[in-house]
C-alpha positions as CSV (number, residue, x, y, z in Angstrom):
1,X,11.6,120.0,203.7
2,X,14.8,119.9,204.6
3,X,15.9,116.4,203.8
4,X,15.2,117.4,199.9
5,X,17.4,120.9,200.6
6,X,20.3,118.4,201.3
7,X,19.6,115.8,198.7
8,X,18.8,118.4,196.1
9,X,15.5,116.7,195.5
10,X,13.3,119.9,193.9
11,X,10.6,117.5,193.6
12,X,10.4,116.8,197.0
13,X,10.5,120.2,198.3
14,X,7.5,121.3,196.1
15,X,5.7,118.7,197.6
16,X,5.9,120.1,201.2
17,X,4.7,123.2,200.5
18,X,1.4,125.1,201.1
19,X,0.5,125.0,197.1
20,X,-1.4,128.5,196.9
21,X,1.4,130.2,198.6
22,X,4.0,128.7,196.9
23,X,2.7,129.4,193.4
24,X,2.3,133.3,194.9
25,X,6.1,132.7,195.7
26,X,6.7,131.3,192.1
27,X,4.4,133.6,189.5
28,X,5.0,136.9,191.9
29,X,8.1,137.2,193.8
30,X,10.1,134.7,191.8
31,X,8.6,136.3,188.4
32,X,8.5,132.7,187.3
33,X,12.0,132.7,186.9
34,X,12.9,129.7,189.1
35,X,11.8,126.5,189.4
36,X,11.8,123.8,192.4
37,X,14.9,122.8,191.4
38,X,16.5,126.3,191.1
39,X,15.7,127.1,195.1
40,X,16.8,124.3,196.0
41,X,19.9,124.2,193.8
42,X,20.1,128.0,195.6
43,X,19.7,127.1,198.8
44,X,22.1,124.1,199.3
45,X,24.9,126.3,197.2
46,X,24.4,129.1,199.6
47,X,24.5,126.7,203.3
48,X,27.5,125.3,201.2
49,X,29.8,128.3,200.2
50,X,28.7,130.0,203.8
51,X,30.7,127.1,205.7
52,X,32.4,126.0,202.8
53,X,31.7,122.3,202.9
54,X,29.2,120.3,201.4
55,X,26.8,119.4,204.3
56,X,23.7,117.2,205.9
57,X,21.4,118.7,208.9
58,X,22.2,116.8,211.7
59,X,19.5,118.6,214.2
60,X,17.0,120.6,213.5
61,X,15.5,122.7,216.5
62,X,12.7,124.0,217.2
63,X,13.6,127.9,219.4
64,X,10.4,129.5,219.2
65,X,6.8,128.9,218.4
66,X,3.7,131.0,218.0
67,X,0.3,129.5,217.5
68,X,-2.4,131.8,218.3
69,X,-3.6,135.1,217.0
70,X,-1.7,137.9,218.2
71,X,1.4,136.2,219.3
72,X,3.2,137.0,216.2
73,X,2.5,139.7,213.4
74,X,4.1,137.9,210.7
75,X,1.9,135.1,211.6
76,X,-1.5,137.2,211.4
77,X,-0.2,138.8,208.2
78,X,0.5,135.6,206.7
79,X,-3.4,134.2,207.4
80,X,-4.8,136.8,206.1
81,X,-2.6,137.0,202.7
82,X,-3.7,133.6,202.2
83,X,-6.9,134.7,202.2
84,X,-6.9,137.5,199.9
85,X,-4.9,135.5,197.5
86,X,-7.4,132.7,197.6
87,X,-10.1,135.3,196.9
88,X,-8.3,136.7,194.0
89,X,-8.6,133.2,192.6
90,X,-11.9,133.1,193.4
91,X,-11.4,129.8,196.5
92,X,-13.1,129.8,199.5
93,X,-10.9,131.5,201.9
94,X,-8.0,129.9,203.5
95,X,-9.1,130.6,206.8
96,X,-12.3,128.4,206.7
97,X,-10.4,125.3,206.2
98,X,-7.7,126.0,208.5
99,X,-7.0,123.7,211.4
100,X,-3.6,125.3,212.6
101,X,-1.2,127.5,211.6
102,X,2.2,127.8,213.5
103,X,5.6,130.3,212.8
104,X,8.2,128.3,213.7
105,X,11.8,129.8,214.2
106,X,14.2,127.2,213.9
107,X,18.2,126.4,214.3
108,X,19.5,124.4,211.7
109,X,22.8,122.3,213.3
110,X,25.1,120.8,210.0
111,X,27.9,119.0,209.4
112,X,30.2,117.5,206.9
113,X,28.0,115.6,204.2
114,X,27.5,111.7,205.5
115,X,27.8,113.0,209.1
116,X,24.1,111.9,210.8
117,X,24.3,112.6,214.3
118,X,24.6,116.0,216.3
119,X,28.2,117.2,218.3
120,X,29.0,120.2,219.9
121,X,31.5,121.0,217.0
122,X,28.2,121.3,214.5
123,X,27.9,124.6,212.4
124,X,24.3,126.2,213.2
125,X,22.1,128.5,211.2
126,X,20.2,130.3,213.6
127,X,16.7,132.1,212.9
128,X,14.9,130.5,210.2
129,X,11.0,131.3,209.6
130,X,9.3,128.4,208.6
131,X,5.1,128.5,208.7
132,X,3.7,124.9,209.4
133,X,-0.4,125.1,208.0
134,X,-2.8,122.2,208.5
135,X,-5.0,123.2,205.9
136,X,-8.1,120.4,205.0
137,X,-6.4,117.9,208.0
138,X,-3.1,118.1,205.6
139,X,0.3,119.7,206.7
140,X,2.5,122.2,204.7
141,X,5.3,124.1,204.6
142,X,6.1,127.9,203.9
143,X,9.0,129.5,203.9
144,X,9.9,133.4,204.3
């Protein structure tokens, strides 16, 4: 996931990703106006002109995790959205063939572009909400 926001690698990123809810993210809240390629394009130009520098992620870390129901409301909202919007495409609900589900909140630690290790002088993002699904004994990504 985040190797193909600092490559630029759209293809890459798609691949990562929970493919029911991305499309969701795609047709609905992207009105099918971007592609891969366009978030990605997005996101690297906004890490970019926020510390003005092109950049690599030298550490990625992991601040918070919740894993169980109740521990997190985003997190119980997000299961059962998946299921509605599976049932709306009439799929056997999400939540049948769910092994896990985690929120992550992350801190993303970057430096100058070709820079591969970690220092205390590294730039952070702090906050991010990924959602990490095993879904049929295969991981995914989804982003917020």
């Amino acid at each position: 996931y985040y190797h193909s926001i600092e490559t630029k690698d759209g293809e890459a990123f798609g691949s990562v990703l929970f493919p029911l809810y991305h499309e969701y993210q795609l047709t609905v809240l992207y009105e099918n106006t971007l592609t891969d390629q366009d978030i990605i394009d997005r996101t690297y130009d906004s890490i970019k002109d926020y510390f003005g520098y092109d950049f690599s992620y030298t550490f990625i870390d992991v601040t918070d995790l919740a894993s169980q129901i109740g521990e997190s409301s985003s997190r119980d909202a997000l299961a059962i959205m998946l299921d509605q919007l599976a049932q709306e495409q009439d799929m056997k609900v999400i939540s049948e063939d769910t092994q896990k589900l985690y929120e992550l909140t992350v801190t993303r630690y970057v430096d100058k572009q070709g820079s591969a290790t970690k220092t205390e002088t590294d730039d952070s993002l702090v906050g991010e909400t990924l959602f990490a699904i095993q879904y049929q004994n295969e991981w995914y990504l989804m982003y917020s």
